[in-house]
C-alpha angles and dihedrals in degrees: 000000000000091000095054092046093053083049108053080047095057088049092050089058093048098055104068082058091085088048093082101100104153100205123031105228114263135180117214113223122178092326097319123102103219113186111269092237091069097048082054097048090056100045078050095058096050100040083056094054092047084052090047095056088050098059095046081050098061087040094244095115093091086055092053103096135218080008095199089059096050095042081051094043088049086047093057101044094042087057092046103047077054108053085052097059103048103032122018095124 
């Protein structure tokens, strides 16, 4: 019991270490710096109703359920896909 207990104290020393990031990500627009999680949120919106079209499109829309949870589920991989490529200095 002791063990585990150093050991969970030595991991929770180590886990603020990755925490040293020395710039938050930011995204210049016409002079204003907007956080980059809200360009990608957005990029993430648009990318899922595209997707959503699609998938009208080819008639499989009816066959996504519970459709709320899927749409939710896109919008999240697609921001986040997103996030990785542009910015994951």
């Amino acid at each position: 019991m002791r063990q585990l207990l150093r050991s969970l104290f030595i991991l929770a020393g180590l886990l603020p270490a990755g925490c040293q990031h020395t710039h938050s990500p930011t995204v210049d627009i016409l002079g204003s710096y907007f956080p980059a999680w809200i360009i990608c949120i957005i990029i993430g919106l648009v990318m899922t109703v595209i997707a959503r079209q699609v998938f009208i499109g080819f008639k499989l829309a009816r066959h996504l359920r519970p459709a709320p949870a899927v749409y939710l589920c896109l919008m999240i991989c697609f921001t986040l896909t997103v996030w990785l490529i542009f910015f994951k200095n």
